[in-house]
Every structure is written in structure tokens, then in C-alpha cells.
N, CA and C atoms as a LAMMPS dump frame, in Angstrom:
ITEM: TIMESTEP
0
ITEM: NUMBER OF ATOMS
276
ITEM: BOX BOUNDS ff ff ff
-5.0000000000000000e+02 5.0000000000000000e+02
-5.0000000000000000e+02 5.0000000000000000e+02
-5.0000000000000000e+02 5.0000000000000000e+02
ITEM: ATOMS id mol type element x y z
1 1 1 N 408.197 148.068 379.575
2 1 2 C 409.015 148.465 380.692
3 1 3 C 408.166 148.694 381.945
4 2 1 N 406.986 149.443 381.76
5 2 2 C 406.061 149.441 382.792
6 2 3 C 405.699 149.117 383.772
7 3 1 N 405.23 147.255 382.986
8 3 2 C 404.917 146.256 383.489
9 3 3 C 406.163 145.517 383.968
10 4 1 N 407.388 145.387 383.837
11 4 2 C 408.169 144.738 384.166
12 4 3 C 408.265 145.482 385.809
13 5 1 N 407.991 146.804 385.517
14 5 2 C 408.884 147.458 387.037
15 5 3 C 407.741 147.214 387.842
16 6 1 N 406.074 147.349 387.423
17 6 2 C 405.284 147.379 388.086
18 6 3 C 405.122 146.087 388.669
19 7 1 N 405.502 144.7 388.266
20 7 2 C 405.696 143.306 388.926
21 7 3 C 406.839 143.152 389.953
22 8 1 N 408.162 143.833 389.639
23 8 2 C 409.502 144.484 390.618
24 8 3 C 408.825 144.517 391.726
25 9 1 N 408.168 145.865 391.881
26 9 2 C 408.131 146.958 392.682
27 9 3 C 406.482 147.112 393.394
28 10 1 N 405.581 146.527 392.442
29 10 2 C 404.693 146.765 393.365
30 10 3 C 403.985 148.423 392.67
31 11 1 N 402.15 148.839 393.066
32 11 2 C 402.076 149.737 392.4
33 11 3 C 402.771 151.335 393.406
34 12 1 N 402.376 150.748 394.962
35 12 2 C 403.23 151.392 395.845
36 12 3 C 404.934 151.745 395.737
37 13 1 N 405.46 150.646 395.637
38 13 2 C 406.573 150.963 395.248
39 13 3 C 407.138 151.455 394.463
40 14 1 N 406.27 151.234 393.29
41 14 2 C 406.421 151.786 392.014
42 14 3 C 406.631 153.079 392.087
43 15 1 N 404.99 153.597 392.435
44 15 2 C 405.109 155.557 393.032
45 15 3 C 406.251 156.126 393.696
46 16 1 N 407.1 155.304 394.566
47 16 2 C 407.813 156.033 395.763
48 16 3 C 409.224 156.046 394.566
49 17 1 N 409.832 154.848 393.598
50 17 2 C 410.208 155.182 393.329
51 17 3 C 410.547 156.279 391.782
52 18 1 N 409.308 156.262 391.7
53 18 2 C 408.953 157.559 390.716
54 18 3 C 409.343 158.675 391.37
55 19 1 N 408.629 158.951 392.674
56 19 2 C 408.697 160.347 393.018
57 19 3 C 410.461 160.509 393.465
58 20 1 N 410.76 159.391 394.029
59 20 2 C 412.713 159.641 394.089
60 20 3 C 413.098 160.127 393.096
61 21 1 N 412.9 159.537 391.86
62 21 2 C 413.667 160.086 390.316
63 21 3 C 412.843 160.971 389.887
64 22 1 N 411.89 161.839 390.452
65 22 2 C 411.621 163.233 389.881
66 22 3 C 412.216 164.368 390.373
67 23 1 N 413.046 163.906 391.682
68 23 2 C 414.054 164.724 392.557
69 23 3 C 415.612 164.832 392.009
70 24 1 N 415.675 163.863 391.475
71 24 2 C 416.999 163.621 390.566
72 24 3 C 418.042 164.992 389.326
73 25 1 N 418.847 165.049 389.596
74 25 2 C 419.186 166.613 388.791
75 25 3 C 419.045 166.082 387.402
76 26 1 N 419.14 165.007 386.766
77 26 2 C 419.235 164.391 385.819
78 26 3 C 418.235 164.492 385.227
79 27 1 N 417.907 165.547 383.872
80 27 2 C 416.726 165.593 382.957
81 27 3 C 416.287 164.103 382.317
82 28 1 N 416.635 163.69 381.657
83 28 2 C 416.028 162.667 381.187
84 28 3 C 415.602 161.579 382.179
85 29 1 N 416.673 161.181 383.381
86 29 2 C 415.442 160.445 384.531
87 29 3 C 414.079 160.836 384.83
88 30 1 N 414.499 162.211 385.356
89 30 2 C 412.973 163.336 385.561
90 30 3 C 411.916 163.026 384.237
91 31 1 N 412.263 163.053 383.163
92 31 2 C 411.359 162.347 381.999
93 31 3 C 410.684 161.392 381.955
94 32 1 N 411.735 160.072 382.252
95 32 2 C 410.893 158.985 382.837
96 32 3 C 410.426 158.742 383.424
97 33 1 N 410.505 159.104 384.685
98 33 2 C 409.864 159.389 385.834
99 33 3 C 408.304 159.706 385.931
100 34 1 N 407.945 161.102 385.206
101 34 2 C 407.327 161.392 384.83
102 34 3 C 406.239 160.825 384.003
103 35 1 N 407.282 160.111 382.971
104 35 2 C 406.024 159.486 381.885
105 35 3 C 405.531 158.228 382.933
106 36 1 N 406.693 157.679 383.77
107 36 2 C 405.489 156.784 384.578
108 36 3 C 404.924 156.772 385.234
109 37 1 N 404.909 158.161 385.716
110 37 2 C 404.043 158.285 386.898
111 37 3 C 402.715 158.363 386.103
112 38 1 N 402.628 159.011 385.365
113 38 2 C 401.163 159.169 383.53
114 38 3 C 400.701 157.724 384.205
115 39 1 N 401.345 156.496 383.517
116 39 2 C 401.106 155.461 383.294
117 39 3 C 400.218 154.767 384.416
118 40 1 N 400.847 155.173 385.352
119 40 2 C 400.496 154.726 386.997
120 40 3 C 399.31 155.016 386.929
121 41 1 N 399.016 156.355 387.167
122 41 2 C 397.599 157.103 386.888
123 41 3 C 396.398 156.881 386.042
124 42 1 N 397.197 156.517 385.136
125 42 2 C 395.842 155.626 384.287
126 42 3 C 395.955 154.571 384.397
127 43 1 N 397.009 153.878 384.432
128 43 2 C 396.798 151.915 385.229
129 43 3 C 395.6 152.252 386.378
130 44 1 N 395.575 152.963 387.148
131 44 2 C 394.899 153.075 388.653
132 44 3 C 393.565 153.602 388.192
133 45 1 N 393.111 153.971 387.047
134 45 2 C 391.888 154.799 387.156
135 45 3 C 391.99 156.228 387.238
136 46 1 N 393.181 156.742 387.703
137 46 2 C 392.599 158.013 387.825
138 46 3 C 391.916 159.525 386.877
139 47 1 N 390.833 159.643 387.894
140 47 2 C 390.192 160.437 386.755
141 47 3 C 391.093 161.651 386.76
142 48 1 N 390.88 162.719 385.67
143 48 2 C 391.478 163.799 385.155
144 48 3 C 391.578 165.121 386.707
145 49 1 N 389.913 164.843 387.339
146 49 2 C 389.784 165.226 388.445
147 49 3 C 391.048 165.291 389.632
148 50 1 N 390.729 164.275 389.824
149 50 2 C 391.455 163.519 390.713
150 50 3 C 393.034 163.851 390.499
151 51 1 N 393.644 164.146 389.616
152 51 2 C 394.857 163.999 389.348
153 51 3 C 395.177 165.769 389.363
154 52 1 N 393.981 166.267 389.304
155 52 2 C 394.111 167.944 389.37
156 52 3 C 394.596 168.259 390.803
157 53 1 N 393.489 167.181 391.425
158 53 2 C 393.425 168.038 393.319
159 53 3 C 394.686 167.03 393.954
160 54 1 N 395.17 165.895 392.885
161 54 2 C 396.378 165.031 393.624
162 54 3 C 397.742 166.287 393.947
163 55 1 N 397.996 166.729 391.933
164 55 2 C 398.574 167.91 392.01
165 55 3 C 398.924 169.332 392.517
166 56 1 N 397.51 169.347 393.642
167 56 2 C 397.477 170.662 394.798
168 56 3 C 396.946 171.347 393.276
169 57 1 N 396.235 171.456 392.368
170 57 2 C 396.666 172.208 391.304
171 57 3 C 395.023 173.214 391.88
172 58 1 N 394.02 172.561 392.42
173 58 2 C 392.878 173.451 392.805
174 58 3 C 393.186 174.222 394.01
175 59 1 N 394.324 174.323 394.63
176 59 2 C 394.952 175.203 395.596
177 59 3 C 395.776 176.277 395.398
178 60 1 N 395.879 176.326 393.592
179 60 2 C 396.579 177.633 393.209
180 60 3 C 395.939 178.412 392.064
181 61 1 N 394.655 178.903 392.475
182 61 2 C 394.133 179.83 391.856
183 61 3 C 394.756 180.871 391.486
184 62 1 N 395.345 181.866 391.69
185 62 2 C 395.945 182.896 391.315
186 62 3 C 396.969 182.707 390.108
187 63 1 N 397.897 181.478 390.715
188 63 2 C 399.128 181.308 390.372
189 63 3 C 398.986 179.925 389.38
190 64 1 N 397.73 179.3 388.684
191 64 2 C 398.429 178.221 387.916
192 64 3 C 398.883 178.059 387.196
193 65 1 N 398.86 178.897 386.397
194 65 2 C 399.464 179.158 385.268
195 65 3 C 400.812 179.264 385.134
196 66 1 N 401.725 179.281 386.347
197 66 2 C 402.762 179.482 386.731
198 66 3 C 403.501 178.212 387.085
199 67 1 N 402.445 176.874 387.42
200 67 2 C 402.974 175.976 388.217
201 67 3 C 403.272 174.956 386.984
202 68 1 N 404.411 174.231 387.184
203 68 2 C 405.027 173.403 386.938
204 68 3 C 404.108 171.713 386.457
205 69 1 N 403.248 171.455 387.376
206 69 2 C 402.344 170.741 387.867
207 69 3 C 401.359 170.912 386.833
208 70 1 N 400.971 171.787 386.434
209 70 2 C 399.821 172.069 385.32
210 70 3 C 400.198 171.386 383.691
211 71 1 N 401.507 171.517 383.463
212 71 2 C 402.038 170.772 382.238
213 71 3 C 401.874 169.234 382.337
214 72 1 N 402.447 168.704 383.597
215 72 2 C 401.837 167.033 383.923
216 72 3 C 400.521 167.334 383.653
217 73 1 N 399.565 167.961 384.958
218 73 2 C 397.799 167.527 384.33
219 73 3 C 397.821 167.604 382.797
220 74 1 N 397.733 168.829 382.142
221 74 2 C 397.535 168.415 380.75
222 74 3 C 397.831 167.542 380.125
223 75 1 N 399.448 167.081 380.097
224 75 2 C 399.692 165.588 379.635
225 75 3 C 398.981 164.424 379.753
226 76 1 N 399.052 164.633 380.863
227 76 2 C 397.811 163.213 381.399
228 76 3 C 396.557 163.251 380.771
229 77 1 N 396.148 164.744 381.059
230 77 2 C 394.068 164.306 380.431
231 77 3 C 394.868 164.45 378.687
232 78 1 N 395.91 164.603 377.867
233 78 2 C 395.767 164.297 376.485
234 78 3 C 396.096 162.675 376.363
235 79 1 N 396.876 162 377.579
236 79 2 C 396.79 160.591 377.279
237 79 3 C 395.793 159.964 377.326
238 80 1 N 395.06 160.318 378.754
239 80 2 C 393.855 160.06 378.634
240 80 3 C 392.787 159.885 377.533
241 81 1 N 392.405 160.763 377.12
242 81 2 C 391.643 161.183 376.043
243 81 3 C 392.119 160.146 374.768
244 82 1 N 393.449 160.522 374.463
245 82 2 C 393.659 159.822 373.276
246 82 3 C 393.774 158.222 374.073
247 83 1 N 393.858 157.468 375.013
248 83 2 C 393.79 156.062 375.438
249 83 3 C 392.529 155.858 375.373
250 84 1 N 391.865 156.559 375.767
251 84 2 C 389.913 156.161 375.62
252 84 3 C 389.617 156.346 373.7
253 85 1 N 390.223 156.981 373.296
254 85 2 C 389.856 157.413 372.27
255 85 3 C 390.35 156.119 371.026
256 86 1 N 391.422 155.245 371.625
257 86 2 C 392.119 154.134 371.106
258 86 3 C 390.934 153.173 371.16
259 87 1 N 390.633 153.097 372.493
260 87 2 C 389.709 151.717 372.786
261 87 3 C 388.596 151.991 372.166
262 88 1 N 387.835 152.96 371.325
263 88 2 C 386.635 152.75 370.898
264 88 3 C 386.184 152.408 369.563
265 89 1 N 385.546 151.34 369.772
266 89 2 C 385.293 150.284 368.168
267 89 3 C 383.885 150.515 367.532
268 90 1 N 383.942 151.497 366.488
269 90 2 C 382.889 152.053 366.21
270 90 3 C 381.788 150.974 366.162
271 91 1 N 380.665 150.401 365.753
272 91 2 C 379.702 149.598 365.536
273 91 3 C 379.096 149.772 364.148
274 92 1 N 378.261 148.942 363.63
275 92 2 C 377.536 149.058 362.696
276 92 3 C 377.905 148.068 361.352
């Protein structure tokens, strides 16, 4: 499905219309939405970093634990992790 929307839409387009359907009252859009925005993020490279300070998430010291935003990062660095963790072909 990914790849079909990401040939649609473009990786730009793609994002804009992710972030429309994370505005959506509709839980399960907001789901998908979500999982593709994941996808996007690691299609693109992005490091775990990067996806912290995308999230404003190093701008809420006091309060992260509170933010919404912190459940995406984690998701992401466990896809992460387990997608790197797929690609590696032991040797020997």
C-alpha cells in the first residue's frame, strides 16, 4: 500500500497527506496515518535523532512524558531497530 500511494503522491505529497488524516476525528484513519508516516521516516533515512527534534520532543523537558508525540518516537526507534535488525545476515 505504501508504495502504491508513495508513486500517487509523491514523498511530499505523501507527508501533507498524512498529516491531513492525523487531523481527522476518525481513529482508525489517525492509525494509518500514523503507521505511514513510520514508513516515510524510515523510507527517508531518518535517524531516531532526527525524528525526536522533528517531534519538538527536545523542547519539552519538563513535560514529555505527557506528550502524545513520545509514543510515535518510540514506535519508530522499535521499527527501526527491529528493520535493521531484519537486514542482518549473520556470516561465517
Amino acid at each position: 500500500m505504501f508504495s502504491i500511494l508513495r508513486k500517487r503522491f509523491g514523498d511530499e505529497g505523501l507527508s501533507n497527506v498524512v498529516t491531513s488524516a492525523t487531523k481527522l476525528e476518525s481513529t482508525s484513519a489517525k492509525e494509518i496515518a500514523e503507521k505511514l508516516q513510520l514508513e516515510i521516516w524510515r523510507t527517508n533515512a531518518k535517524s531516531s535523532d532526527g525524528v525526536f527534534n522533528l517531534l519538538k520532543l527536545n523542547e519539552k523537558s519538563d513535560d514529555i512524558l505527557q506528550s502524545s508525540a513520545l509514543s510515535t518516537w518510540v514506535e519508530y526507534v522499535l521499527r527501526l531497530s527491529s528493520f535493521k535488525k531484519d537486514k542482518f545476515l549473520p556470516t561465517g
